[in-house]
C-alpha positions as CSV (number, residue, x, y, z in Angstrom):
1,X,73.0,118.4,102.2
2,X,76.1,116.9,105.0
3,X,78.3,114.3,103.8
4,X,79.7,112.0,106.7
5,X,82.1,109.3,106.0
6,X,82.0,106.8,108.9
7,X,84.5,104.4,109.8
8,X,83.4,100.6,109.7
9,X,86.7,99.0,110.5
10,X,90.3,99.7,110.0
11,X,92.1,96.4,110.7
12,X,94.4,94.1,108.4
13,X,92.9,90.4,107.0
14,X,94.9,88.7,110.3
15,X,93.1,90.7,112.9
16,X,93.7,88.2,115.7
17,X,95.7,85.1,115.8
18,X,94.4,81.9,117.3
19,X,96.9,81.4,120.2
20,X,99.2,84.2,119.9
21,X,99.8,85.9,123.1
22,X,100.9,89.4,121.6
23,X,99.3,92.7,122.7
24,X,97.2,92.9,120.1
25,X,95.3,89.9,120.2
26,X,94.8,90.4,123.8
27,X,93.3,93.5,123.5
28,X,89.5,93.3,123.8
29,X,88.6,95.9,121.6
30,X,86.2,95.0,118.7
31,X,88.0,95.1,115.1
32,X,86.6,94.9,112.0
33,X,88.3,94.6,108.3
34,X,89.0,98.2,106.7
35,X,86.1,99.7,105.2
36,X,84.4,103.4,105.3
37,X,80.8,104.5,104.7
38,X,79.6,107.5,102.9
39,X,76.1,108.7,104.5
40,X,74.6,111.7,103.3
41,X,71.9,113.4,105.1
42,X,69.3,116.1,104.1
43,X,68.3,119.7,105.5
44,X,66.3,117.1,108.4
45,X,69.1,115.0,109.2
46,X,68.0,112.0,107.3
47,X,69.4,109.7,105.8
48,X,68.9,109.8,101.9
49,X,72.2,108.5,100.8
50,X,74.6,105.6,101.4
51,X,77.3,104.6,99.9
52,X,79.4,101.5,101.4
53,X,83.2,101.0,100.7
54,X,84.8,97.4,101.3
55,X,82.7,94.9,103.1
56,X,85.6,92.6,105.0
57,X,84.5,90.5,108.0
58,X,82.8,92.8,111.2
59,X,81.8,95.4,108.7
60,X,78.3,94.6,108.7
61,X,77.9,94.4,112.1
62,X,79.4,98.5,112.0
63,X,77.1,99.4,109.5
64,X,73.8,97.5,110.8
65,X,75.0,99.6,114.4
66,X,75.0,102.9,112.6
67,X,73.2,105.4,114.5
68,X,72.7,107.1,111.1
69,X,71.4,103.6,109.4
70,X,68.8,103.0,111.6
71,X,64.6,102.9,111.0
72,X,63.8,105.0,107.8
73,X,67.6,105.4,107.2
74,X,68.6,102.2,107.4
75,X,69.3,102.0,103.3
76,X,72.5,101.0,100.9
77,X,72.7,102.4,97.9
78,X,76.1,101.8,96.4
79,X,79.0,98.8,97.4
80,X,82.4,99.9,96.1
81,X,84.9,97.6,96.2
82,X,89.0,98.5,96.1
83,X,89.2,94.8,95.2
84,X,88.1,91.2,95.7
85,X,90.8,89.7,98.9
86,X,88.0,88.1,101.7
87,X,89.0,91.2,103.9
88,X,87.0,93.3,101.5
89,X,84.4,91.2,100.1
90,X,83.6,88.4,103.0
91,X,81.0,90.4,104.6
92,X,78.6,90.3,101.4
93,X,76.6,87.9,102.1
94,X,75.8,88.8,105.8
95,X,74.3,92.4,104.5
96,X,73.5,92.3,100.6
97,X,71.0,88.9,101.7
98,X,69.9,91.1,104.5
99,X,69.7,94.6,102.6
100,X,67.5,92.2,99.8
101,X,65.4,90.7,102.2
102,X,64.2,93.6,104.2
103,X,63.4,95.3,101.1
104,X,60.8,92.4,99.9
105,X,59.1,92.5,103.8
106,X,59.2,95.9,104.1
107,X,57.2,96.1,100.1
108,X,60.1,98.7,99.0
109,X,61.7,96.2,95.9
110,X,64.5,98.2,95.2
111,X,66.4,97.6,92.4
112,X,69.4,95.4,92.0
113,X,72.3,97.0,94.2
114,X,74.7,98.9,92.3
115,X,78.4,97.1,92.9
116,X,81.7,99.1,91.5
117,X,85.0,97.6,91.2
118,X,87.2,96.2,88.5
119,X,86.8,93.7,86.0
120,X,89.4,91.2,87.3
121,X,87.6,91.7,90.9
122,X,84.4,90.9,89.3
123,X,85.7,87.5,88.5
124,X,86.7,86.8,91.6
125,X,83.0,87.7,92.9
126,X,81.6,85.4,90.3
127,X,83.5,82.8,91.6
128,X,83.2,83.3,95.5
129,X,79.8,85.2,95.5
130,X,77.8,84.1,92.5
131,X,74.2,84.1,94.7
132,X,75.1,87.5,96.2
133,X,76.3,88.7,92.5
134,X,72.3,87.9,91.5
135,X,71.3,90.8,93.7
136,X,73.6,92.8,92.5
137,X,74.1,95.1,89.2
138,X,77.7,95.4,88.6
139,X,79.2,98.3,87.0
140,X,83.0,97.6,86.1
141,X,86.2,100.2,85.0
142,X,88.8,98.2,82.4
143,X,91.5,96.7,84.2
144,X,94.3,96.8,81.9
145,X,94.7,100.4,83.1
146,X,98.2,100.6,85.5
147,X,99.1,102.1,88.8
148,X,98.6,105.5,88.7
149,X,95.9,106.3,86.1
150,X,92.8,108.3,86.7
151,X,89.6,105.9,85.9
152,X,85.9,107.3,85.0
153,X,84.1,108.7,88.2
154,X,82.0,106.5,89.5
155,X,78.0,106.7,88.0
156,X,76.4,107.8,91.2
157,X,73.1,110.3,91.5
158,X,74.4,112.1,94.2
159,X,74.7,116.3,93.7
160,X,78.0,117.9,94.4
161,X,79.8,114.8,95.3
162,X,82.4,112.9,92.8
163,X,84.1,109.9,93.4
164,X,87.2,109.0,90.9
165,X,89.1,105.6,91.1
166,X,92.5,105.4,90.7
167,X,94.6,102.4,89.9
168,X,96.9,101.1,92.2
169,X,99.0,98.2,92.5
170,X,98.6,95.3,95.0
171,X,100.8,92.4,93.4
172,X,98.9,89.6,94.9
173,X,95.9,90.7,93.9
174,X,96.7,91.5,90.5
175,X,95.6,88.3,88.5
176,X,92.1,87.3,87.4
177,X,90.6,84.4,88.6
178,X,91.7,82.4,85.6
179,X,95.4,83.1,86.9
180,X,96.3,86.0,84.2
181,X,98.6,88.6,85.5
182,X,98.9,91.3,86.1
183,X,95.4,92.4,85.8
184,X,95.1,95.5,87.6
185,X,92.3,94.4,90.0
186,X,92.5,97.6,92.8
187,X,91.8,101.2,93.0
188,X,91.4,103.9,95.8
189,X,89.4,106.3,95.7
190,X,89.2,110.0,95.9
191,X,85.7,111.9,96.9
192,X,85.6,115.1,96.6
193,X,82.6,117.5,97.9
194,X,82.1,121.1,97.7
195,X,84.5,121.8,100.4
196,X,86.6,118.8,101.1
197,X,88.8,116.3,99.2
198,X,89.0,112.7,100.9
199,X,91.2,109.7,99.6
200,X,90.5,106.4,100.4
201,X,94.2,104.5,99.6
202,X,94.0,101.1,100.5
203,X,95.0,98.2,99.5
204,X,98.7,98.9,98.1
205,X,102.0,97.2,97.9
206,X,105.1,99.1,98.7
207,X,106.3,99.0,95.0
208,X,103.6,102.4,94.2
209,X,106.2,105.1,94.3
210,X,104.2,107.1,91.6
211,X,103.1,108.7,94.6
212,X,106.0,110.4,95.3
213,X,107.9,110.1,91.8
214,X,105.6,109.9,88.8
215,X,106.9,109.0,85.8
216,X,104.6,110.1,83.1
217,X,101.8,112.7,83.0
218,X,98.6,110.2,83.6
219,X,100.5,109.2,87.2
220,X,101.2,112.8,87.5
221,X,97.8,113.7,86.8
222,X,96.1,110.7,89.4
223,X,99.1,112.4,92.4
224,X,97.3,115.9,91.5
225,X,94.0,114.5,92.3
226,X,95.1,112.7,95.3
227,X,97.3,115.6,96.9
228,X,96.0,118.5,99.2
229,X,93.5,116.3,100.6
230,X,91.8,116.8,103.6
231,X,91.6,113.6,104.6
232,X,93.9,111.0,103.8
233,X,93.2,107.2,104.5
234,X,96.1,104.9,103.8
235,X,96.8,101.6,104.3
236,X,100.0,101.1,107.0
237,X,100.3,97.0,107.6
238,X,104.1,97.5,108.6
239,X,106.4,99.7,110.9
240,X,109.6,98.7,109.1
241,X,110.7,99.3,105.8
242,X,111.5,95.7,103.7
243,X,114.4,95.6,101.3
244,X,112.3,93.6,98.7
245,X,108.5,94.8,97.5
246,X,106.1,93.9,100.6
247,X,102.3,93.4,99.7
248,X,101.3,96.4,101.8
249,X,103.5,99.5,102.6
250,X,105.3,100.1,106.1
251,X,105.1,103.3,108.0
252,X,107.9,104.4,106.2
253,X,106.3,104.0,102.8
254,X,103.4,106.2,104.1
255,X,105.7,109.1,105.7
256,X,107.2,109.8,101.8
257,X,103.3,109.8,100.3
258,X,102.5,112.2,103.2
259,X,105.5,114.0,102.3
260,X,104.7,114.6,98.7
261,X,100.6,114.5,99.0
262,X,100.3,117.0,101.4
263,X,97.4,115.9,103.4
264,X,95.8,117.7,106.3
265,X,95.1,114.4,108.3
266,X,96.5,111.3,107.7
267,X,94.6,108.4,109.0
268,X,96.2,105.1,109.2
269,X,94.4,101.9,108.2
270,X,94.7,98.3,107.8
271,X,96.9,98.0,111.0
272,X,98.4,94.6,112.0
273,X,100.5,93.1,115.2
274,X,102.1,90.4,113.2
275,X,104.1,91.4,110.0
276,X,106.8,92.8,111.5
277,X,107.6,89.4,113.3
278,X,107.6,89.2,116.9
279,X,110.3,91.1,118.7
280,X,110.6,93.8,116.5
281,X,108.7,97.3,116.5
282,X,105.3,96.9,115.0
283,X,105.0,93.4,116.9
284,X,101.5,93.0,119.1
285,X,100.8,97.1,118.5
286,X,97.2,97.8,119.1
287,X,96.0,101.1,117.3
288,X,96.8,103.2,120.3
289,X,100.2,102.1,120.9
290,X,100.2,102.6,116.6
291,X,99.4,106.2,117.2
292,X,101.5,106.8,119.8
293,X,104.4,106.1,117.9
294,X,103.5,107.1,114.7
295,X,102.5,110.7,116.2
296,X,106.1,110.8,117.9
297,X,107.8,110.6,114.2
298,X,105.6,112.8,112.6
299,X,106.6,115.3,114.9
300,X,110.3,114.5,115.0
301,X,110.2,115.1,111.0
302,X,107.7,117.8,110.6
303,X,105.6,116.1,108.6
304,X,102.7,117.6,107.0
305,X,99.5,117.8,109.0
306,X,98.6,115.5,111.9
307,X,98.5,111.8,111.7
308,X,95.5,109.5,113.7
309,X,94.8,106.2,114.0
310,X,90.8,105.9,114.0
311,X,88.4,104.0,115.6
312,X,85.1,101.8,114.6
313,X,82.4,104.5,114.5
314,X,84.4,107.5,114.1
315,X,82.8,110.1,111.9
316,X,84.0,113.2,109.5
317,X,82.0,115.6,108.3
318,X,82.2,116.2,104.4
319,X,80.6,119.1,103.8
């Protein structure tokens, strides 16, 4: 069996600005909110497996473009969400209605479709996506769990893969729908095959430093599993480092997780133009210009592996 993990989109919640005249927003390129897809293939090359993480806005169209999701393959058999912001839910109900449709006119009624993520996301779902939720069979890991603790691998029937969540935190998305905080509403991910480890961290304030300091043996235990990977995912909104907690880490934020995690390839996600306010580095960036720079640093500190900024339809092999 191959494992490929495709990506769907790797851009922040303010992709382009109506009327800003930065770099980025000019830049014709098609974005999409950050997501990934797991497809796994048989001895034939077909599809038999697919398991979708994040759904923001764009990501359907990336997945419904799949080469590997099309005719007989064309399937979705887990959604697992890191947590309930629009950027990673607002796509739901342009492919869950579809996915449910075409399986009553092509005679297949599948089952309910199986929807990971954390309790306090749930309620958010209810709230937002209560027709979509009807399609859906939620499965849901406590969420009273902090940052950096090792949750139950996910229920999946898939041989020789695992997929564990880990708790991070993401302060304003920490609250239930009912306004209780902090309820630990996010998790990454770590899948791990027969011959690779890949980690999936996304979305994260900068106030996580468990991942290069933990205090206690369960965050010590969650930076084991996510260290030595061979490919590393991670959220990078800003350049510049902020004096006070940001909701999403800078570049220098991901340099000291690279630092102590080890990776082999670090990919950066989640990019933005805007944050970093206009006039200062960061400001209009579109992913090349991001990997340009952030390439030139890695080099200059000898960081660990290579670092890349992806592109929509980019594809790894697993195993």
């Amino acid at each position: 069996m191959k494992h490929l993990l495709t990506i769907n989109g790797l851009d922040g919640p303010l992709a382009r600005i109506l009327g800003c005249d930065c770099g980025r927003c000019a830049d014709p390129t098609r974005q999409a909110h950050t997501s990934t897809s797991l497809i796994s293939q048989n001895e034939q090359g077909e599809t038999i497996h697919h398991i979708l993480f994040d759904l923001g806005l764009g990501v359907a169209e990336s997945v419904l473009t799949n080469p590997h999701l099309q005719g007989s393959g064309a399937r979705l058999d887990w959604l697992c969400l890191s947590h309930w912001h629009p950027d990673h839910t607002a796509g739901m109900n342009q492919l869950i209605v579809s996915h449910n449709a075409h399986s009553k006119r092509s005679g297949l009624n599948l089952p309910p479709l199986p929807v990971w993520c954390r309790p306090g996301t749930a309620e958010w779902l209810q709230r937002h996506h209560d027709f979509e939720l009807t399609l859906c069979q939620l499965h849901t890991t406590g969420d009273n769990e902090p940052p950096g603790t090792l949750l139950p691998a996910l229920p999946i029937a898939l041989p020789g893969v695992t997929i564990t969540p880990v708790t991070v935190a993401h302060y304003n998305a920490d609250h239930g729908a009912d306004g209780t905080c902090p309820r630990y509403c996010c998790a990454a991910f770590v899948i791990k095959t027969a011959v690779t480890k890949t980690v999936l961290l996304w979305d994260i304030d900068s106030s996580n430093d468990w991942l290069v300091t933990p205090q206690n043996e369960a965050q010590a235990a969650a930076v084991a599993q996510l260290a030595q990977a061979d490919y590393l995912f991670v959220d990078t909104t800003f350049w510049q480092a902020r004096p006070k907690i940001t909701s999403h880490p800078s570049f220098s934020n991901v340099q000291q997780y690279a630092a102590n995690l080890q990776p082999r390839r670090t990919f950066l996600l989640h990019l933005s133009g805007h944050p970093d306010g206009r006039g200062n580095p960061g400001w209009g960036w579109n992913n090349g210009r991001w990997q340009t720079e952030a390439q030139q640093v890695w080099h200059h500190k000898q960081l660990p592996g290579t670092v890349h900024v992806p592109a929509i339809g980019d594809t790894f092999c697993l195993a």
